[in-house]
ZAVO-399695 format. One record per atom (N, C-alpha, C, O): residue in three letters; atom name; x, y, z; residue number from 1. Coordinates in pm, 1 decimal, padded with zeros to 6 digits. Example, Ala and Ser with C-alpha at 12.3 -4.5 7.8 and 13.67 -1.06 7.14 Angstrom:
! ZAVO-399695
ALA; N; 01319.0; -00569.0; 00780.0; 1
ALA; CA; 01230.0; -00450.0; 00780.0; 1
ALA; C; 01320.0; -00330.0; 00780.0; 1
ALA; O; 01423.6; -00331.9; 00846.5; 1
SER; N; 01285.0; -00225.0; 00708.0; 2
SER; CA; 01367.0; -00106.0; 00714.0; 2
SER; C; 01290.0; 00003.0; 00787.0; 2
SER; O; 01340.9; 00113.8; 00803.9; 2
! end
This chain:
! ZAVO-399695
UNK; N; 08027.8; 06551.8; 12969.6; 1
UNK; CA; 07946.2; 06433.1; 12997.3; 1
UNK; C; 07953.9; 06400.6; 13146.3; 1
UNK; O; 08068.6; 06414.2; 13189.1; 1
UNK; N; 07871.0; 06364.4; 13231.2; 2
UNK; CA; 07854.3; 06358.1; 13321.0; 2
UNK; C; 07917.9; 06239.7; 13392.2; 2
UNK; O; 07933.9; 06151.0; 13308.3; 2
UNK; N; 07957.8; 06203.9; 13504.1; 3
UNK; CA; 08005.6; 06105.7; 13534.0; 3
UNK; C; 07906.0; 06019.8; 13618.4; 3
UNK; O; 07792.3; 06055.0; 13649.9; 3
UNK; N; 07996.8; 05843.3; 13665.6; 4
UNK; CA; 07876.5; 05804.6; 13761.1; 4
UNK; C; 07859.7; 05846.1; 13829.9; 4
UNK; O; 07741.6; 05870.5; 13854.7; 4
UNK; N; 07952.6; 05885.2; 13910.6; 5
UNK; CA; 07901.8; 05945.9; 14037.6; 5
UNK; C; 07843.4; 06078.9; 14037.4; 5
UNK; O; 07811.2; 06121.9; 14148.2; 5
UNK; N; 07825.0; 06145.1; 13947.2; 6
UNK; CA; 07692.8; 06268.7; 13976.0; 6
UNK; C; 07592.6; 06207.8; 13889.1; 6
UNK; O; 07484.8; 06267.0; 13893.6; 6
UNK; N; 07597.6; 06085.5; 13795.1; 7
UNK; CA; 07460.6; 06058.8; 13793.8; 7
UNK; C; 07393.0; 05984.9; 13959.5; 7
UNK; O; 07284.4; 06008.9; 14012.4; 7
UNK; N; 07519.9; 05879.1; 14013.9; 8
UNK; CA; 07454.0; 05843.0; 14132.3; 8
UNK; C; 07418.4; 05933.0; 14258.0; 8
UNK; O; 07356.1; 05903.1; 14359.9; 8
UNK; N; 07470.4; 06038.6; 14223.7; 9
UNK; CA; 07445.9; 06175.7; 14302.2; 9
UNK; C; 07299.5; 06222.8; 14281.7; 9
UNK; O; 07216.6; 06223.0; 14372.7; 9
UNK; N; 07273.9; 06264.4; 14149.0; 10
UNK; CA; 07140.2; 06340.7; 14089.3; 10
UNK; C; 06996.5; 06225.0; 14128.3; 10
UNK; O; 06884.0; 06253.9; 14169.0; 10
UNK; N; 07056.8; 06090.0; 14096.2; 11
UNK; CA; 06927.8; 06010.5; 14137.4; 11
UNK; C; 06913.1; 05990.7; 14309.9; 11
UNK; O; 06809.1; 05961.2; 14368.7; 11
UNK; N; 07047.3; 06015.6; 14371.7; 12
UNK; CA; 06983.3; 06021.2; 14529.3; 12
UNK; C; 06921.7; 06091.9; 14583.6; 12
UNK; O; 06883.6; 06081.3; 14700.2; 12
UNK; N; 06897.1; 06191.3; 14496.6; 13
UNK; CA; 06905.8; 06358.5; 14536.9; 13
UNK; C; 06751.9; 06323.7; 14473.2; 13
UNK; O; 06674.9; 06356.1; 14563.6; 13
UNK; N; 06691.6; 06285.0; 14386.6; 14
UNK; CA; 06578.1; 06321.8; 14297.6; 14
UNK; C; 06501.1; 06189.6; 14412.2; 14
UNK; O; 06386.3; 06208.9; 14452.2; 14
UNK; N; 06556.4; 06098.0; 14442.6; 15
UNK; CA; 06483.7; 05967.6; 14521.0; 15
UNK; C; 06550.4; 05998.7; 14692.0; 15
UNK; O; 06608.1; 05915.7; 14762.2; 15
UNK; N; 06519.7; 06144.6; 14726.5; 16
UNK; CA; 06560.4; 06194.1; 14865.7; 16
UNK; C; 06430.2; 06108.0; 14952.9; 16
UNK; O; 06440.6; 06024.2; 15042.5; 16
UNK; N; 06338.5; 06150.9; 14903.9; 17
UNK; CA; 06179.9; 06251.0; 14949.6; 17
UNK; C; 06197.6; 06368.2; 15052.7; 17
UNK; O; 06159.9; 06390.0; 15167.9; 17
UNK; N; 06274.0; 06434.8; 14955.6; 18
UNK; CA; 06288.5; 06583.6; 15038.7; 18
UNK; C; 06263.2; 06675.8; 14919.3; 18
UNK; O; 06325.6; 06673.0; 14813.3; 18
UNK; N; 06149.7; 06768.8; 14955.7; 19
UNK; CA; 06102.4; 06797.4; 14766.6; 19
UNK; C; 06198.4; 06926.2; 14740.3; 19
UNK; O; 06205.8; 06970.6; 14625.7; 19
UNK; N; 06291.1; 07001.9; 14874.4; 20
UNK; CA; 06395.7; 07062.7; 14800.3; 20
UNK; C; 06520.5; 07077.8; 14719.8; 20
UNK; O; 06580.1; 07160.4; 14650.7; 20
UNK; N; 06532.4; 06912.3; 14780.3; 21
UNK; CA; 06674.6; 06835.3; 14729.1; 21
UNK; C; 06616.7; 06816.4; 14593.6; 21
UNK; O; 06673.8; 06851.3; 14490.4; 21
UNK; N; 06464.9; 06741.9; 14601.3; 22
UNK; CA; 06449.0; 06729.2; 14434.4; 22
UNK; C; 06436.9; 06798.0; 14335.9; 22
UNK; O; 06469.8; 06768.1; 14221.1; 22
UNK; N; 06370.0; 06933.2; 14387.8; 23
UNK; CA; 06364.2; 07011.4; 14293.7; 23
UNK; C; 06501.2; 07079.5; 14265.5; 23
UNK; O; 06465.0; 07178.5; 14202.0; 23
UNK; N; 06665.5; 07087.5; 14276.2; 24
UNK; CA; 06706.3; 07142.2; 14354.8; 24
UNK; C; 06772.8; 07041.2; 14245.7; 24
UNK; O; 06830.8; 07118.3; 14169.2; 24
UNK; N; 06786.3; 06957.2; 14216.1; 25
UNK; CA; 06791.4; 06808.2; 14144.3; 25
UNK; C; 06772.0; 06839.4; 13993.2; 25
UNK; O; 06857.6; 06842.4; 13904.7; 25
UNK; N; 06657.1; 06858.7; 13986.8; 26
UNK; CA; 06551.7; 06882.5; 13807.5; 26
UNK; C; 06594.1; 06985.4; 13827.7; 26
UNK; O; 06527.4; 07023.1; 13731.3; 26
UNK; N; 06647.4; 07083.0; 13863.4; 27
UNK; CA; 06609.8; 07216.8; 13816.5; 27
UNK; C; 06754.2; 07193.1; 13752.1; 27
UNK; O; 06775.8; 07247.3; 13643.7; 27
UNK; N; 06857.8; 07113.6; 13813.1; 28
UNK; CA; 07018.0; 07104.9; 13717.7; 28
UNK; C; 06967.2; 07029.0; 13573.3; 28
UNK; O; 07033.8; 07061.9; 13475.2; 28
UNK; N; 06868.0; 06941.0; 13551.3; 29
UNK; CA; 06851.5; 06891.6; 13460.3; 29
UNK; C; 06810.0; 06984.0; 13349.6; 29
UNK; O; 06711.5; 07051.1; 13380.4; 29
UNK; N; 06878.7; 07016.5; 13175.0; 30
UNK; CA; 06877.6; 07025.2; 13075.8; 30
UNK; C; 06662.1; 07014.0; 13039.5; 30
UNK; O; 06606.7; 06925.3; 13104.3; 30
UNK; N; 06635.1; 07039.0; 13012.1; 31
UNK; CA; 06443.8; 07069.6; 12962.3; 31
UNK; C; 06465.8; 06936.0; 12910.7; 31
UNK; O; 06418.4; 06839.4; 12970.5; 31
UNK; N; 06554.6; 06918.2; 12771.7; 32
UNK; CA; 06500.7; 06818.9; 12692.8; 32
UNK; C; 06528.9; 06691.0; 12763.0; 32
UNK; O; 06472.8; 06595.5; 12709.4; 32
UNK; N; 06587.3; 06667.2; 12849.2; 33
UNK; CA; 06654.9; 06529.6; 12938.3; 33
UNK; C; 06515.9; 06530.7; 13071.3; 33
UNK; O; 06438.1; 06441.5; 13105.4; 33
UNK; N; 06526.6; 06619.9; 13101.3; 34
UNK; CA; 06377.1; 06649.0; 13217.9; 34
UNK; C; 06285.9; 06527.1; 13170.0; 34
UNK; O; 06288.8; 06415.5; 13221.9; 34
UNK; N; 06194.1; 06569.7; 13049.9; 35
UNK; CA; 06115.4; 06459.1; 13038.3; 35
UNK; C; 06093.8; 06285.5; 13089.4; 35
UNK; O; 06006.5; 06209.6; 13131.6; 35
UNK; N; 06327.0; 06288.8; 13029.2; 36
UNK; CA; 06331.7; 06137.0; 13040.6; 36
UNK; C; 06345.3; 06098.3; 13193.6; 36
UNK; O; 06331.4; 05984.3; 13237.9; 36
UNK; N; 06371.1; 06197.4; 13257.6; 37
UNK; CA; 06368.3; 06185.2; 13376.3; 37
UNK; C; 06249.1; 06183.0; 13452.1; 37
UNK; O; 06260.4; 06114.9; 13554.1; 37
UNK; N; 06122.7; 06242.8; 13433.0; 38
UNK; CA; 06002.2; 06232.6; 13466.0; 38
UNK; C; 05928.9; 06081.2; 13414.2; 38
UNK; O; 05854.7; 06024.4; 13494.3; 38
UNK; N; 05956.3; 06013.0; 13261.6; 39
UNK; CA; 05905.9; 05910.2; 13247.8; 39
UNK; C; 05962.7; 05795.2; 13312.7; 39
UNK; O; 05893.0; 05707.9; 13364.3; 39
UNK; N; 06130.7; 05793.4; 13310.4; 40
UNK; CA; 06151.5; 05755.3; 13434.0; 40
UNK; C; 06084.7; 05719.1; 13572.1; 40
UNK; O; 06037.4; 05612.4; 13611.4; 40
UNK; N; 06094.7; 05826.2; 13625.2; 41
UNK; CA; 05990.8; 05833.8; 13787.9; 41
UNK; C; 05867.7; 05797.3; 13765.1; 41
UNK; O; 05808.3; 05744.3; 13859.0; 41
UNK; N; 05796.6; 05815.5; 13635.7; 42
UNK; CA; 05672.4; 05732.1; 13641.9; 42
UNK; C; 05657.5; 05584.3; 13636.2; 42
UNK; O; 05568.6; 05518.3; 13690.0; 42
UNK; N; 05766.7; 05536.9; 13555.9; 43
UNK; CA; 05820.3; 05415.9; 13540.3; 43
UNK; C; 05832.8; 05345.7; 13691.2; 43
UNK; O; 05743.7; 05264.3; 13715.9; 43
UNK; N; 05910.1; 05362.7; 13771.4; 44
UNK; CA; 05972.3; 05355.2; 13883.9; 44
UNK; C; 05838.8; 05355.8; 13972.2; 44
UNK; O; 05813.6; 05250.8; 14031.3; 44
UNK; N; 05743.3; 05472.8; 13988.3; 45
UNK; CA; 05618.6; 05456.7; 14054.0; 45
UNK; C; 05515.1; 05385.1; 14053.3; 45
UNK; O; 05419.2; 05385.5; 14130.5; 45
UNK; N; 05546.3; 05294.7; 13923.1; 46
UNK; CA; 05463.5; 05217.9; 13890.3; 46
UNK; C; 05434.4; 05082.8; 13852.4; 46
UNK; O; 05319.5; 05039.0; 13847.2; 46
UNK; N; 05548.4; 05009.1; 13823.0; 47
UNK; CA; 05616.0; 04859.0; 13789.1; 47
UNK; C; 05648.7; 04821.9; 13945.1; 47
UNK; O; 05683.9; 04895.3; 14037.3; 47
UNK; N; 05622.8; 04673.8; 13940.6; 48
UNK; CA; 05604.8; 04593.1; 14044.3; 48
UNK; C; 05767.4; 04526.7; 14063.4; 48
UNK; O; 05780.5; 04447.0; 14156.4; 48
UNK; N; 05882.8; 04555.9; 13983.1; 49
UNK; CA; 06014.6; 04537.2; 13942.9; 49
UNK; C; 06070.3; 04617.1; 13975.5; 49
UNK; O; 06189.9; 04615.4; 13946.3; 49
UNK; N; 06010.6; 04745.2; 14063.0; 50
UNK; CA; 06074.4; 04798.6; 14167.2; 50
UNK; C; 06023.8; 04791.4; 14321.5; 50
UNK; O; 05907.4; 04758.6; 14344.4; 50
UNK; N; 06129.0; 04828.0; 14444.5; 51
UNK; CA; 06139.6; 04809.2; 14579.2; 51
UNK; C; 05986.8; 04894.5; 14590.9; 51
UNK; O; 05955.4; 04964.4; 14494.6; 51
UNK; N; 05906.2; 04888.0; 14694.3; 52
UNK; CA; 05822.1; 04977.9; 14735.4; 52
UNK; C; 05849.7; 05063.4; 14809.3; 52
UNK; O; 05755.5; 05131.8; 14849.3; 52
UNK; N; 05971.4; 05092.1; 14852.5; 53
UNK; CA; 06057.4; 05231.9; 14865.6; 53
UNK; C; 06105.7; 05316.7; 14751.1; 53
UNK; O; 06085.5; 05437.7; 14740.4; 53
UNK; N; 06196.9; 05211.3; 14634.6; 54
UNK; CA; 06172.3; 05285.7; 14554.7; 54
UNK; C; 06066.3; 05379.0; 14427.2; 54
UNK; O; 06082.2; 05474.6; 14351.3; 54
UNK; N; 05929.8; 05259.2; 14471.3; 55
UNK; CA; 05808.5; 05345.3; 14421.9; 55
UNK; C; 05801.1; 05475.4; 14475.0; 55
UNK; O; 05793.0; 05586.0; 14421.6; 55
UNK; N; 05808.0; 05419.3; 14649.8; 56
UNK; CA; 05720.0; 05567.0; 14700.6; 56
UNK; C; 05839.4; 05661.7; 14666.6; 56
UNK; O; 05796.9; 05764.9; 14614.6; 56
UNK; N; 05957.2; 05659.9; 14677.7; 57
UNK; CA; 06062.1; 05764.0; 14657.4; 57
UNK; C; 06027.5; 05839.7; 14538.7; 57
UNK; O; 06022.2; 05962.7; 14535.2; 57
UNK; N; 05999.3; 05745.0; 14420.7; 58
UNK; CA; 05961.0; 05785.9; 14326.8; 58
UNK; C; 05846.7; 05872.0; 14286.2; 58
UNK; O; 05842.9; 05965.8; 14206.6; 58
UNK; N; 05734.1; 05805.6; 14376.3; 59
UNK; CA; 05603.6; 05910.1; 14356.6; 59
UNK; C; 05621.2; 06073.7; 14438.9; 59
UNK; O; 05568.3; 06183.2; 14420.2; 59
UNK; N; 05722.5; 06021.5; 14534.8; 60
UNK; CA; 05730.0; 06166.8; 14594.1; 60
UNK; C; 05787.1; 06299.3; 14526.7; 60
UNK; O; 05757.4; 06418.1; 14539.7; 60
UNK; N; 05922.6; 06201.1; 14415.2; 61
UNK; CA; 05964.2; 06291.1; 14351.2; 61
UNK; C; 05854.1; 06380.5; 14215.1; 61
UNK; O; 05849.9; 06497.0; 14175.8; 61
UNK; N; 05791.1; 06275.9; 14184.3; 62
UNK; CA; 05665.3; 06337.6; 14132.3; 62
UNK; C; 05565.0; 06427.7; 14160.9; 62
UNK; O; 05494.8; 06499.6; 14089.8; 62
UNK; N; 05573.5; 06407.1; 14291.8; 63
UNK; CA; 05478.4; 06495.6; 14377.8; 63
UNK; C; 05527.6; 06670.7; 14386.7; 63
UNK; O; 05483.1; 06785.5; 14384.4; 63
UNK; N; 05665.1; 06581.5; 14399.3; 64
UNK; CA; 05780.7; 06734.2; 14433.7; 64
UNK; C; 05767.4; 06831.8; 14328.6; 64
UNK; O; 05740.4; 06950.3; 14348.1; 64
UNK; N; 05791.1; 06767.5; 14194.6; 65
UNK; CA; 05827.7; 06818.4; 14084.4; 65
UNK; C; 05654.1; 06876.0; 14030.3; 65
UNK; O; 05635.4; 06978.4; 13964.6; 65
UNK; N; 05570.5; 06804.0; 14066.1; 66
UNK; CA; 05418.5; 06867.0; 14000.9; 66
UNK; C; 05407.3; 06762.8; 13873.4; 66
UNK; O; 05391.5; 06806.9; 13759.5; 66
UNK; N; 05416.3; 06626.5; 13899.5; 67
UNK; CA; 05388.8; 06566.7; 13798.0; 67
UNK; C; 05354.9; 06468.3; 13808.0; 67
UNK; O; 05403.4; 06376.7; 13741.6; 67
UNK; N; 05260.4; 06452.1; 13893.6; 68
UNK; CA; 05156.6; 06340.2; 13966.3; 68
UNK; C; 04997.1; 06358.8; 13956.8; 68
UNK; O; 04922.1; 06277.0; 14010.0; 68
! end
């Protein structure tokens, strides 16, 4: 099981906007967990209950990953 600190690792890494760190990121992620991690970032890109850094971080990681 993963700890906090490589989950707070994996989300700095996925909310870089550096699309090698991110991919680099998802590609450690498990297929079936991927998803929750993509609805996630859509989540995040899109609610007004997040920073508009963390949108754009978010859309980038989308961008990164091909799921925008």
């Amino acid at each position: 099981m993963p700890t906090i600190d490589d989950l707070d690792t994996f989300w700095a890494e996925i909310l870089s906007s550096d699309p090698a760190r991110i991919r680099r990121a998802a590609e450690a992620v498990p297929p079936k967990e991927r998803e929750s991690v993509i609805t996630h970032l859509r989540s995040m890109a899109t609610r007004d209950d997040w920073t508009a850094m963390q949108r754009a971080n978010a859309w980038a990681a989308l961008v990164a990953l091909g799921e925008a």
